[in-house]
TIDREN-731441 format. One record per residue (C-alpha): residue in one letter; x, y, z. Coordinates in Angstrom, 3 decimals. Example, Ala and Ser with C-alpha at 12.3 -4.5 7.8 and 13.67 -1.06 7.14 Angstrom:
BEGIN
site resn:A	xx:12.300	yy:-4.500	zz:7.800;
site resn:S	xx:13.670	yy:-1.060	zz:7.140;
***
This chain:
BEGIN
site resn:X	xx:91.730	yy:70.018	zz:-111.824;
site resn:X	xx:92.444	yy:73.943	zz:-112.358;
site resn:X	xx:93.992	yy:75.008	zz:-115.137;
site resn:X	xx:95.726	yy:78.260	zz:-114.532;
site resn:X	xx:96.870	yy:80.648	zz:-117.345;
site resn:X	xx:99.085	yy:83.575	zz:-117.172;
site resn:X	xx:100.922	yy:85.889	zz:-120.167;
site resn:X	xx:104.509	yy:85.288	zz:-118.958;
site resn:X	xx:107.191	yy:84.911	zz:-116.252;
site resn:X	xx:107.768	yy:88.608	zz:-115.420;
site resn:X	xx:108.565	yy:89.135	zz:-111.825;
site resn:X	xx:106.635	yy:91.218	zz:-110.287;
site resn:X	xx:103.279	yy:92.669	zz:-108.515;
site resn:X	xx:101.250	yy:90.215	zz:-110.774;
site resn:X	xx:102.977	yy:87.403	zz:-110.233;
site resn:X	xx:103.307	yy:87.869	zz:-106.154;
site resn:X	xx:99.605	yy:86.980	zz:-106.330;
site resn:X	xx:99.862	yy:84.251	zz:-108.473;
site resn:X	xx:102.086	yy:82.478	zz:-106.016;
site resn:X	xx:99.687	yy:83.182	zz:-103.214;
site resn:X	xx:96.390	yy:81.956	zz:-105.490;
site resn:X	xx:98.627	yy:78.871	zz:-106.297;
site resn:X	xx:100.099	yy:77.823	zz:-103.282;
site resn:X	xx:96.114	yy:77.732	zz:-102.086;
site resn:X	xx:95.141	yy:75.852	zz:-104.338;
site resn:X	xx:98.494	yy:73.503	zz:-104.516;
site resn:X	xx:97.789	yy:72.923	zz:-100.548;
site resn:X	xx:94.234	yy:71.602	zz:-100.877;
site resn:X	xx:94.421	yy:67.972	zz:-101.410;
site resn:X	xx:91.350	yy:67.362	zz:-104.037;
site resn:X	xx:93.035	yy:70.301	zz:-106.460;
site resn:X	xx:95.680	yy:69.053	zz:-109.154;
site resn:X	xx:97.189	yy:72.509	zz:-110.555;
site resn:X	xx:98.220	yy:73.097	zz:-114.074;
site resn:X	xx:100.457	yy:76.107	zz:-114.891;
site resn:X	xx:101.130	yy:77.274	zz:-118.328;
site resn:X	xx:101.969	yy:80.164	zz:-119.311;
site resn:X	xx:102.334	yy:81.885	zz:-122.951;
site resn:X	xx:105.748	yy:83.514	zz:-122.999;
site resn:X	xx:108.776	yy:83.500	zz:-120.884;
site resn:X	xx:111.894	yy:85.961	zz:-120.002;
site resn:X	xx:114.907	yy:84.454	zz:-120.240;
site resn:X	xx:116.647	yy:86.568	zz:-117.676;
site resn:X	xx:114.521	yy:85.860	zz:-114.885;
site resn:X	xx:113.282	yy:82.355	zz:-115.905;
site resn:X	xx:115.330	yy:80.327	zz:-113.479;
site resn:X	xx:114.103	yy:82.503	zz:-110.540;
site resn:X	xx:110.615	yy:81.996	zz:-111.900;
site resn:X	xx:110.838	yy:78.485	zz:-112.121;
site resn:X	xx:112.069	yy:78.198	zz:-108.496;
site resn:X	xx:109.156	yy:79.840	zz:-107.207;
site resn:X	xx:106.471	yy:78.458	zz:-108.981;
site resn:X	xx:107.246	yy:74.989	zz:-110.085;
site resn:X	xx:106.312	yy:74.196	zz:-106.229;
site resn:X	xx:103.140	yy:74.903	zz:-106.492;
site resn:X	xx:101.844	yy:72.905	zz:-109.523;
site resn:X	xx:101.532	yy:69.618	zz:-110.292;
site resn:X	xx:102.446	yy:70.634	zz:-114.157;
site resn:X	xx:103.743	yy:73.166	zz:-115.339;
site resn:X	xx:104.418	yy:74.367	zz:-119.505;
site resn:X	xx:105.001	yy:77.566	zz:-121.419;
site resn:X	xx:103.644	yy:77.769	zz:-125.137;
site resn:X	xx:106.739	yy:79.142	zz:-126.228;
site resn:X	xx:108.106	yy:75.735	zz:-125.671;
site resn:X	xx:106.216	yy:74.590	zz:-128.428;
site resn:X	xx:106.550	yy:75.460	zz:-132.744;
site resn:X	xx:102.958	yy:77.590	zz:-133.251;
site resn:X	xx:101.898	yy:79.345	zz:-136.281;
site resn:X	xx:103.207	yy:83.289	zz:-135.566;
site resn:X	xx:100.147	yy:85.135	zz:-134.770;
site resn:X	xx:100.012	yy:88.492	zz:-132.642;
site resn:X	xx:97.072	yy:89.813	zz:-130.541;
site resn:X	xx:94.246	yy:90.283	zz:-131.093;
site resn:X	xx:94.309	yy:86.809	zz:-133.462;
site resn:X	xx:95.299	yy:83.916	zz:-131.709;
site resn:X	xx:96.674	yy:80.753	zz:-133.367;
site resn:X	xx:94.150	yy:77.984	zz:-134.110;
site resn:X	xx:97.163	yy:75.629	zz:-133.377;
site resn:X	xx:96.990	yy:77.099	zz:-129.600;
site resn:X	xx:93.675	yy:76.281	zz:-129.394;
site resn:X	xx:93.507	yy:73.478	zz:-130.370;
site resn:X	xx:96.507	yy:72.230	zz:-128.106;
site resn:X	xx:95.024	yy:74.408	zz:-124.835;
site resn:X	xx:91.792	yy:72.332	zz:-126.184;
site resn:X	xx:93.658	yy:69.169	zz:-126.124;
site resn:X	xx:95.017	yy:70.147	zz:-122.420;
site resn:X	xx:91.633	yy:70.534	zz:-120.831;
site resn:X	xx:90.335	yy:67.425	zz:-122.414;
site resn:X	xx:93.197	yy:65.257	zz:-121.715;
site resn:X	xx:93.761	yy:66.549	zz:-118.527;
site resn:X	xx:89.658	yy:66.215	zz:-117.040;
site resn:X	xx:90.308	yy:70.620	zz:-116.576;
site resn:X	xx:87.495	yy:71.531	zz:-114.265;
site resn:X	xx:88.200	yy:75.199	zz:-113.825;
site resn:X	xx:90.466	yy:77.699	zz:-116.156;
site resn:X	xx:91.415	yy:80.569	zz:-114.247;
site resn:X	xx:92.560	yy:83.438	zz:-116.361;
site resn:X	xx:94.768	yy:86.031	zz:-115.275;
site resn:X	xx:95.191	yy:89.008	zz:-117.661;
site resn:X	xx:95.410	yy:86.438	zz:-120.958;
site resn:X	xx:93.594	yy:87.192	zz:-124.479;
site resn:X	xx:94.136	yy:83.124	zz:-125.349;
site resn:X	xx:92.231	yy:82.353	zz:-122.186;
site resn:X	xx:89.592	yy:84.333	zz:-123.173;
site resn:X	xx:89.533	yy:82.752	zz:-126.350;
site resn:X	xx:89.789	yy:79.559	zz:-125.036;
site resn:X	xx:86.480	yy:80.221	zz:-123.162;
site resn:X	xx:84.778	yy:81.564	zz:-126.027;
site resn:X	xx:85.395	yy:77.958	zz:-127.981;
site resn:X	xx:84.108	yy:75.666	zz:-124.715;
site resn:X	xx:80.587	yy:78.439	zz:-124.261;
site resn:X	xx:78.900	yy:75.359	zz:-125.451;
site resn:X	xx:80.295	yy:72.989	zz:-122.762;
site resn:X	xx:78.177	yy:73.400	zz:-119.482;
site resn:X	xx:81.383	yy:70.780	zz:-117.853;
site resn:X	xx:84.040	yy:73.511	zz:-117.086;
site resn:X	xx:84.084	yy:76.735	zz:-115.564;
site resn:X	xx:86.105	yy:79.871	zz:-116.594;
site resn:X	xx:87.283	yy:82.582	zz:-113.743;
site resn:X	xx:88.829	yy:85.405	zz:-115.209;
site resn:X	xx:91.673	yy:87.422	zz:-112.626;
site resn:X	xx:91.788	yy:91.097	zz:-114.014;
site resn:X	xx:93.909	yy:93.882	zz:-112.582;
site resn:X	xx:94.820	yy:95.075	zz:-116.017;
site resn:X	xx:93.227	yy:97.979	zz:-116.906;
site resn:X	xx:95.244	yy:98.994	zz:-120.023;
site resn:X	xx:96.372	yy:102.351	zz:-121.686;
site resn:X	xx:92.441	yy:104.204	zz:-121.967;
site resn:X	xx:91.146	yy:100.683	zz:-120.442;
site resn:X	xx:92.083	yy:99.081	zz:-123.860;
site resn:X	xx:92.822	yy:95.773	zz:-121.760;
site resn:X	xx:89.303	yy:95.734	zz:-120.513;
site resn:X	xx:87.188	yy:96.852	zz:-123.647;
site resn:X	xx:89.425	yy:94.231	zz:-125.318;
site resn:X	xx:87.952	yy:91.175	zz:-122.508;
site resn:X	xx:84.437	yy:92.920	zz:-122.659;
site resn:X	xx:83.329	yy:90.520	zz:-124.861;
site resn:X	xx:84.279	yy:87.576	zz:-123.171;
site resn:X	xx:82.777	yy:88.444	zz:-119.751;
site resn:X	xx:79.774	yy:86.226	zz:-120.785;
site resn:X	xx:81.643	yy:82.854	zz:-121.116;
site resn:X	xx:82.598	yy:83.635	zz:-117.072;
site resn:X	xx:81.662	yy:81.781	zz:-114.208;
site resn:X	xx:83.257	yy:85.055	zz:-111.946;
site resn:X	xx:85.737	yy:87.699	zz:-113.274;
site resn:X	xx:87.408	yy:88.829	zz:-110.096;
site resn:X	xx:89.595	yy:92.185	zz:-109.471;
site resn:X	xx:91.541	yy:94.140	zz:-106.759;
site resn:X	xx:90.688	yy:97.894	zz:-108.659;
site resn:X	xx:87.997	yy:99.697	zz:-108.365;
site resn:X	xx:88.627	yy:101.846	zz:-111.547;
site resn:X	xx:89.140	yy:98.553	zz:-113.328;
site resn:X	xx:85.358	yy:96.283	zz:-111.801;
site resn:X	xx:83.725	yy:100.135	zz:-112.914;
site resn:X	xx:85.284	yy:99.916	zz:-116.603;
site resn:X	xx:84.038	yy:95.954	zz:-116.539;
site resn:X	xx:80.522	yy:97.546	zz:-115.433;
site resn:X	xx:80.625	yy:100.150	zz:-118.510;
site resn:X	xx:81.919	yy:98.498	zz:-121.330;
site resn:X	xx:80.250	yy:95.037	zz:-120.932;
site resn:X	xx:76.453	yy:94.638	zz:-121.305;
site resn:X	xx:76.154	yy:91.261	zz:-119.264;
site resn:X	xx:77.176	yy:93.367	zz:-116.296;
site resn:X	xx:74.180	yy:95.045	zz:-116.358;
site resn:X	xx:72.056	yy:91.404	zz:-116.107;
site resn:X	xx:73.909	yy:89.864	zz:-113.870;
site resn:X	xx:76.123	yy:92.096	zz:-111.696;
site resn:X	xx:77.499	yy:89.634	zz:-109.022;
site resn:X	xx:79.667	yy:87.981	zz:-112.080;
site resn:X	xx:82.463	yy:90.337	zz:-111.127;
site resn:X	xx:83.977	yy:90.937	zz:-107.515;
site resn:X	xx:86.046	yy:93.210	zz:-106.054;
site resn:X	xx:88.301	yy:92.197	zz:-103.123;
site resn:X	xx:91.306	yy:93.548	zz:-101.362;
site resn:X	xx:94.590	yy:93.444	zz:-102.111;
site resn:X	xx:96.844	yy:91.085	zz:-100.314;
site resn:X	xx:100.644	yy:90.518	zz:-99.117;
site resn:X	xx:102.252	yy:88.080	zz:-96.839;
site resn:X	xx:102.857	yy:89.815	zz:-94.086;
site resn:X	xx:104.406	yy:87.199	zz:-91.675;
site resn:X	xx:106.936	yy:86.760	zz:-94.835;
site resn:X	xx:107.736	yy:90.029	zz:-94.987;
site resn:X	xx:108.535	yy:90.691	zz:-91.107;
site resn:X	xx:111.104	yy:87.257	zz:-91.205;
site resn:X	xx:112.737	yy:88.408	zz:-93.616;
site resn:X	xx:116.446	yy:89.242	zz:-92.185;
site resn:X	xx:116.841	yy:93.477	zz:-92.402;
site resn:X	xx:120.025	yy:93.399	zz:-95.380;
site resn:X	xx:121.564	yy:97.284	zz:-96.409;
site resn:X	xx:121.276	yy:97.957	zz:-100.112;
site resn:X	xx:123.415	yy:100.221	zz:-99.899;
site resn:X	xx:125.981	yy:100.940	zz:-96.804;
site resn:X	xx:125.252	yy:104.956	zz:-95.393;
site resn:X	xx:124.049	yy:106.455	zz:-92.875;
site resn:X	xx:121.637	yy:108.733	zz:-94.974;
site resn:X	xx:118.252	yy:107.941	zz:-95.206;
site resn:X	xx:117.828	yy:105.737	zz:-97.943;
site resn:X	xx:115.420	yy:106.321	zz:-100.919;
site resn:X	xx:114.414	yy:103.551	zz:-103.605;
site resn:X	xx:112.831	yy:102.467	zz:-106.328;
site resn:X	xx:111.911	yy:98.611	zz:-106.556;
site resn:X	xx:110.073	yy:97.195	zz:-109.828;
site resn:X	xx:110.459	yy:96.651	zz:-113.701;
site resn:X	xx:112.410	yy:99.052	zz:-115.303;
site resn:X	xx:109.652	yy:99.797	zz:-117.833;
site resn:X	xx:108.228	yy:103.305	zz:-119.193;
site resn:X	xx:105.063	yy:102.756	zz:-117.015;
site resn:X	xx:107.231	yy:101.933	zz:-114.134;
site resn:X	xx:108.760	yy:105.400	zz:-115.354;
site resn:X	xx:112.694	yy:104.643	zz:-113.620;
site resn:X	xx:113.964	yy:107.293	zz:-115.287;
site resn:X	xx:111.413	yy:109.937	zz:-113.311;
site resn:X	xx:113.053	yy:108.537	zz:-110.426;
site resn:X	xx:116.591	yy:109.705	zz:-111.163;
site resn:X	xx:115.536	yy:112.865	zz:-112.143;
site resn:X	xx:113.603	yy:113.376	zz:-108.341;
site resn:X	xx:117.005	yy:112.513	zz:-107.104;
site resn:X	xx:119.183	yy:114.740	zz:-108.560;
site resn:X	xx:116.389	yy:117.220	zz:-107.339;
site resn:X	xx:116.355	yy:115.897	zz:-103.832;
site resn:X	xx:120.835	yy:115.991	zz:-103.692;
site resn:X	xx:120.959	yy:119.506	zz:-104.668;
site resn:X	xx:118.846	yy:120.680	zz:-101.635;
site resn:X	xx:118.629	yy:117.754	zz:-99.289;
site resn:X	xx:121.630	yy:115.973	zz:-98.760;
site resn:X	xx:120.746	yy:113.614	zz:-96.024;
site resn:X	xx:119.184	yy:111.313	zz:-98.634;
site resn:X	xx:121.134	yy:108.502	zz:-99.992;
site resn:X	xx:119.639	yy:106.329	zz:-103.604;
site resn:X	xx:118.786	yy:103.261	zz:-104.966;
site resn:X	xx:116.954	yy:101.576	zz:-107.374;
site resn:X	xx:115.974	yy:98.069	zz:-107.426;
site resn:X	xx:115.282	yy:96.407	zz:-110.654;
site resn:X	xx:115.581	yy:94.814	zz:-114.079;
site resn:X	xx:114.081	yy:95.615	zz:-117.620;
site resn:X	xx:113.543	yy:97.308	zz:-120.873;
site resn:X	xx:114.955	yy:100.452	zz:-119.778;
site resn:X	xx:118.106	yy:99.347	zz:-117.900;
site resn:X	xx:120.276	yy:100.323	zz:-120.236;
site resn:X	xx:119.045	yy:103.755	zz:-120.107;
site resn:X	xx:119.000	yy:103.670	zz:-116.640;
site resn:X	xx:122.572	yy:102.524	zz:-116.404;
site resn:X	xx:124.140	yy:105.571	zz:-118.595;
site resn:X	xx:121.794	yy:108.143	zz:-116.782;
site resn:X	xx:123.914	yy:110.500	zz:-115.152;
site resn:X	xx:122.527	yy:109.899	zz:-111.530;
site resn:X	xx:123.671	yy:105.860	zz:-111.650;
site resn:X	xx:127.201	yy:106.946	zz:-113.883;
site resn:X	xx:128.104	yy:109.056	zz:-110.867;
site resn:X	xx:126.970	yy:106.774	zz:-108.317;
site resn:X	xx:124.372	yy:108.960	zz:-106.789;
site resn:X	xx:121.691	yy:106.194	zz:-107.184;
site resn:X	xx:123.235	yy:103.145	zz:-106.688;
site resn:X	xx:121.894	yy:100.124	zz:-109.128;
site resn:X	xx:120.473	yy:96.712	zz:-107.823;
site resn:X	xx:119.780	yy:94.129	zz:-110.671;
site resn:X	xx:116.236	yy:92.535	zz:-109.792;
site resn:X	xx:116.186	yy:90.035	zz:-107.012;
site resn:X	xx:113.691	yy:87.139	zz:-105.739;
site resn:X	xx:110.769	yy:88.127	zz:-103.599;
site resn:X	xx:112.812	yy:86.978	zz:-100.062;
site resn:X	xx:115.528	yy:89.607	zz:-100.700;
site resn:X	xx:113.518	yy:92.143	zz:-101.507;
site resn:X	xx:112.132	yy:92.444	zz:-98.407;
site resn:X	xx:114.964	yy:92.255	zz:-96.867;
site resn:X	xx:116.126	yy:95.432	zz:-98.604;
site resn:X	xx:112.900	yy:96.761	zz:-97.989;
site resn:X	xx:113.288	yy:96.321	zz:-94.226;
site resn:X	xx:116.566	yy:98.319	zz:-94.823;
site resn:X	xx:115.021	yy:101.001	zz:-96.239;
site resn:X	xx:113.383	yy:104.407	zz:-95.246;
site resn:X	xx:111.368	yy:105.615	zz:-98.325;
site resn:X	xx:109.994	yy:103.574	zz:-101.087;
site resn:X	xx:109.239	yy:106.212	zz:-103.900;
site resn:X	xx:107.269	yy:104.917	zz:-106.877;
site resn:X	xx:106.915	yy:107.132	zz:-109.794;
site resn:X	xx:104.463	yy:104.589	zz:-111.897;
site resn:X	xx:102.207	yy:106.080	zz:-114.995;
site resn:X	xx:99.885	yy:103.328	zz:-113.691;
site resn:X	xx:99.409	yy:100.334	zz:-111.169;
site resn:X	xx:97.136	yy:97.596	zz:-111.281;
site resn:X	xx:98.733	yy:95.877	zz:-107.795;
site resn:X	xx:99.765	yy:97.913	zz:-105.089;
site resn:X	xx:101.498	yy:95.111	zz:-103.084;
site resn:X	xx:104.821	yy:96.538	zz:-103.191;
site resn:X	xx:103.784	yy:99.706	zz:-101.327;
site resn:X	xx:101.904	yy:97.845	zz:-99.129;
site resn:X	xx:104.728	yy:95.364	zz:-98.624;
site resn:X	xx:107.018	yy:98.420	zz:-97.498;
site resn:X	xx:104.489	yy:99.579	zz:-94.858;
site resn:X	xx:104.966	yy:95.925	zz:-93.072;
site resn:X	xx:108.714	yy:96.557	zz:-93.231;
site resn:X	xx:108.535	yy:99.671	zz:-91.559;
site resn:X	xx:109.497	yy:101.809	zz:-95.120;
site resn:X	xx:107.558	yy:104.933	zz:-95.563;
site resn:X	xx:105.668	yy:105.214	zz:-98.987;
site resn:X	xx:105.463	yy:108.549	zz:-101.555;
site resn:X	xx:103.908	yy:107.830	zz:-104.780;
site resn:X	xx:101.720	yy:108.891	zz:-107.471;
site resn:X	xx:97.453	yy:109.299	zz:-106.725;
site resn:X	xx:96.575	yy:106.299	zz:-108.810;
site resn:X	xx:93.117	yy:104.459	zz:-107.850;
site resn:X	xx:94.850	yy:101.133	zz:-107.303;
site resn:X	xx:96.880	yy:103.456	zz:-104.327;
site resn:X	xx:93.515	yy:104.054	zz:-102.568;
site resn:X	xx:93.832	yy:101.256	zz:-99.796;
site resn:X	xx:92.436	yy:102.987	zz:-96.998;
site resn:X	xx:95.719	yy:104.661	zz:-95.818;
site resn:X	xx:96.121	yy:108.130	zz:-94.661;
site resn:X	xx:99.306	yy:109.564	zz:-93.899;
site resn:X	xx:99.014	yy:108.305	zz:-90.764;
site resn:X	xx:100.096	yy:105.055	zz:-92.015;
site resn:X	xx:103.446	yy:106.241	zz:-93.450;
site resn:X	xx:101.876	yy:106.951	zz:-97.118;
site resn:X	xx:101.758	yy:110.473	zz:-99.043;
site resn:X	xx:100.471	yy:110.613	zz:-102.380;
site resn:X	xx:101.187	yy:113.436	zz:-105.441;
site resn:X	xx:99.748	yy:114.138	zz:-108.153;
site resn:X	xx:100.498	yy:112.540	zz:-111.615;
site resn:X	xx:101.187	yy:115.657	zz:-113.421;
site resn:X	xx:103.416	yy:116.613	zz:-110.601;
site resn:X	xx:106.821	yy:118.413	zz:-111.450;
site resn:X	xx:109.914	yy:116.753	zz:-110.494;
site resn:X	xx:110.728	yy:119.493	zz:-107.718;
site resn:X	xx:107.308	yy:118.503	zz:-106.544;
site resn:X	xx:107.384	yy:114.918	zz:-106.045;
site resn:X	xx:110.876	yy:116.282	zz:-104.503;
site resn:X	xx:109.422	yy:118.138	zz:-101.847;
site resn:X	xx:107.020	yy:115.579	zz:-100.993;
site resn:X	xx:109.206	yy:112.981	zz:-100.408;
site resn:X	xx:111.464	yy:115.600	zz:-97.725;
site resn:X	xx:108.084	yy:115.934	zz:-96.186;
site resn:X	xx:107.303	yy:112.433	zz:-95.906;
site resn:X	xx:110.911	yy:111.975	zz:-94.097;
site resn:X	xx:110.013	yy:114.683	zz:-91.368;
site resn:X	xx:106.400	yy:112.867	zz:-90.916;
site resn:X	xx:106.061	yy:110.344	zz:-87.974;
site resn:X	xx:104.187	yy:106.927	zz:-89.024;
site resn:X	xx:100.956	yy:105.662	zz:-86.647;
site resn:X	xx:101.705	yy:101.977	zz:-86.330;
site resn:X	xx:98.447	yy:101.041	zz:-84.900;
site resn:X	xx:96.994	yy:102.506	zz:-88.034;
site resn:X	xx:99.137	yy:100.969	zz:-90.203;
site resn:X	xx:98.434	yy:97.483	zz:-88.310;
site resn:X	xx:94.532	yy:98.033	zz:-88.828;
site resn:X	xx:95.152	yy:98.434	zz:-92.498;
site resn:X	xx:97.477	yy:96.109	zz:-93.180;
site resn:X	xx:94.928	yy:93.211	zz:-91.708;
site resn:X	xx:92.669	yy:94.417	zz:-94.039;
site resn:X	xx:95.244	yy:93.366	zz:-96.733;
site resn:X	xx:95.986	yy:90.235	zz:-94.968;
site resn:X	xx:97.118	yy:87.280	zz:-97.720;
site resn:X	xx:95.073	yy:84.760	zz:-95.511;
site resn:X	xx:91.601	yy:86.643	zz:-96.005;
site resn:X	xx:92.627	yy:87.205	zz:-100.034;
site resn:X	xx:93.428	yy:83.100	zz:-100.266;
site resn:X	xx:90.186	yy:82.169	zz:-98.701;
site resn:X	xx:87.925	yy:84.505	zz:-100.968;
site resn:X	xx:89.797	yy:83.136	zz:-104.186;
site resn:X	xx:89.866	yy:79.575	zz:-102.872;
site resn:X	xx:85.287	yy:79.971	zz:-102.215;
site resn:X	xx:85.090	yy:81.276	zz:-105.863;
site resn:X	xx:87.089	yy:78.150	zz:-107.175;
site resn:X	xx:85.121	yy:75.797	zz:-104.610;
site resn:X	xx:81.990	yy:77.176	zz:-105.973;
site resn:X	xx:82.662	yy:77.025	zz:-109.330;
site resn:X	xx:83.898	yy:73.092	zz:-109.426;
site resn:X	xx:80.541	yy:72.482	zz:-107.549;
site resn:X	xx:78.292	yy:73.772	zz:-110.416;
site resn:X	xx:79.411	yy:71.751	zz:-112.526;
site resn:X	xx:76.588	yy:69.405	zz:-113.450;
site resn:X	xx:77.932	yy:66.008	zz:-113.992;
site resn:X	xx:80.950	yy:64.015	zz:-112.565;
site resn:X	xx:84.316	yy:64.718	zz:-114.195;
site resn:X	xx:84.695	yy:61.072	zz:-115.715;
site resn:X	xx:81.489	yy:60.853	zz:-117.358;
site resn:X	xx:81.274	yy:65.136	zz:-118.966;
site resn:X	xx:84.903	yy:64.224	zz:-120.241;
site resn:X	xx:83.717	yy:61.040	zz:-121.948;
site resn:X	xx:81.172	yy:62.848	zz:-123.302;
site resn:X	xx:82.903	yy:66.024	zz:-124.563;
site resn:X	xx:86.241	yy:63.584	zz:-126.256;
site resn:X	xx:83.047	yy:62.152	zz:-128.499;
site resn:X	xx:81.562	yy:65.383	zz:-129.063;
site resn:X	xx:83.717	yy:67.875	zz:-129.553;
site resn:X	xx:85.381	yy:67.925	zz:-133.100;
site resn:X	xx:89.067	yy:68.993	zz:-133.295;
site resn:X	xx:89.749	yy:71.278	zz:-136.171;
site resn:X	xx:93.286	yy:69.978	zz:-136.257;
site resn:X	xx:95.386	yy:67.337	zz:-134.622;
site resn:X	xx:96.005	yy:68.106	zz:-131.251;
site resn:X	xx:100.159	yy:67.010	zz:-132.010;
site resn:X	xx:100.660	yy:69.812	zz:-134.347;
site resn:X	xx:101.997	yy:71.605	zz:-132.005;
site resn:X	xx:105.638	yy:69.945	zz:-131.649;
site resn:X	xx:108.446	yy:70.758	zz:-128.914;
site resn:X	xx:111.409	yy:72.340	zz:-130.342;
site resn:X	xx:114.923	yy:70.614	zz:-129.661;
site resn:X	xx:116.302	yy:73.606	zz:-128.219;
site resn:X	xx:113.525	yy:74.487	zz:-125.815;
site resn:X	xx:112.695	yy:71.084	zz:-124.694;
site resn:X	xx:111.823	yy:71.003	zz:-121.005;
site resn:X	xx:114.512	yy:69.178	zz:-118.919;
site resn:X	xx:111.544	yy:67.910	zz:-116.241;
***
């Protein structure tokens, strides 16, 4: 039984490789999947719940439930006791933690239970690494932490002193996409010209940085008008983004967010995928747009490195770059030919299959450690282990009540 734990129901790079970790899991027969996660986004919950209630046998948020109101970096006692609760009435085997201070603390209150494993999923590095110094701590209740980022396994490797003793507790492997998915998917115009078409694709968030976007395309109309502009997305900044003058006068044309399937459909109608992130912990999406035939320009962030040269349809700038810069790159990038062959070799490198397989041995490995069968450790712990409250008082609200 894995218990899997996630912040929320955002849509995006994160969540792509929750689905794939999931649907693993979900298609071995001896694995019963539990899926809870903290908070949810009310605009994008329904396409959320499409995706992912497929791949788990349960599925809850917290938010569904009346807790005491307590922000990071306190967590509720009620939460813990009901996550508690979960993994006791449940027989949990394995919590994997992706990017979650309550899963963290959660570990922290089992250390003392040798009968279930903690994996911790971190491609969160935070502003200054705060996200890591903050899970530095916890690295010693964890059977494996496992990343995709370099820069982030180095700042595990600094900050926490059990890296030093025992070093193969974290691993690094390679990012992953579907790329069979992403070649079926039906080639659908985002926007109807015969310019070469420029987007954006992702939360409209400041360290998704939209708003740098439209300003590179006003620069890029003035002197090179056979671009065309888009941008692909939903969030905190949209109404910004909506009364910017680039989207008022229809320069860049606005596409709300949209489910995984359509967006690489757009992408496969697409020439240049420009990011303009502050910082990435996933680089799916530009790799995504590499199997759709897209050409990538974005920022030199760490997470970027994938072993692609320009060759492979990918030019990089730097992130203190003016916007007349990241201009001129991009009208570079559009003159540039792409290597397929190259971008094949590294793109099976990235291959979802390989990713699945390594996450699926680290599971595999960490149910088999545990010491005793799961009938008899869970009889044992229910006796043991004292509850500090009663699991129940944490009660579902009328209004949020599940309709499962």
């Amino acid at each position: 039984v894995v218990l899997y734990l996630i912040p929320d129901t955002g849509l995006g790079g994160s969540e792509v490789l929750d689905l794939q970790i999931l649907k693993e899991l979900k298609s071995r027969s001896s694995v019963k999947v539990i899926l809870l996660a903290e908070e949810e986004y009310g605009a994008v919950r329904r396409d959320w719940e499409d995706q992912f209630l497929n791949v788990c046998d349960e599925f809850m948020f917290l938010s569904w439930l009346s807790f005491d109101s307590v922000r990071l970096p306190e967590v509720s006692e009620q939460k813990l006791n009901f996550l508690s609760h979960v993994l006791l009435s449940r027989g949990v085997d394995v919590v994997f933690i992706r990017n979650t201070y309550i899963g963290y603390r959660l570990a922290e209150r089992f250390k003392e239970n040798s009968d279930v494993r903690f994996i911790d999923f971190v491609h969160l590095l935070g502003e200054d690494g705060a996200w890591v110094r903050a899970s530095a701590p916890y690295q010693q209740h964890m059977f494996k932490r496992l990343t995709i980022d370099a820069t982030v396994k180095r700042a595990m490797e600094t900050w926490s002193d059990d890296a030093k003793t025992d070093p193969h507790r974290i691993v690094l492997m390679n990012q992953a996409i579907d790329i069979q998915a992403v070649r079926a998917a039906k080639r659908k115009p985002v926007r109807e010209t015969d310019k070469l078409v420029v987007a954006f694709a992702g939360r409209l968030s400041s360290q998704k940085d939209p708003l740098r976007f439209l300003s590179v395309c006003e620069k890029l109309a003035k002197n090179h008008p056979q671009f065309s502009f888009v941008i692909i997305g939903s969030g905190g900044l949209e109404d910004e983004v909506m009364n910017h003058p680039a989207v008022k006068s229809n320069l860049v044309k606005h596409v709300p967010a949209v489910s995984q399937e359509v967006l690489y459909s757009y992408l496969k109608a697409i020439d240049i995928l420009l990011m303009t992130s502050k910082a990435e912990g996933v680089a799916c999406l530009a790799l995504e747009a590499l199997a759709a035939g897209a050409m990538v320009v974005s920022p030199l962030l760490e997470s970027m490195q994938l072993g692609i040269d320009e060759a492979c349809g990918i030019s990089f700038y730097p992130m203190d770059a003016t916007h007349d810069e990241i201009a001129d790159a991009v009208a570079k990038r559009s003159k540039e030919r792409m290597e397929q062959k190259l971008i094949e070799v590294c793109l099976q490198k990235h291959n979802v299959t390989v990713f699945k397989e390594a996450v699926w041995n680290v599971v595999d490995e960490a149910a088999r450690s545990i010491p005793n069968s799961p009938s008899q450790r869970w009889r044992d712990a229910v006796i043991k282990m004292k509850m500090e409250a009663p699991p129940f008082s944490a009660v579902l609200t009328q209004h949020d009540a599940p309709q499962y």
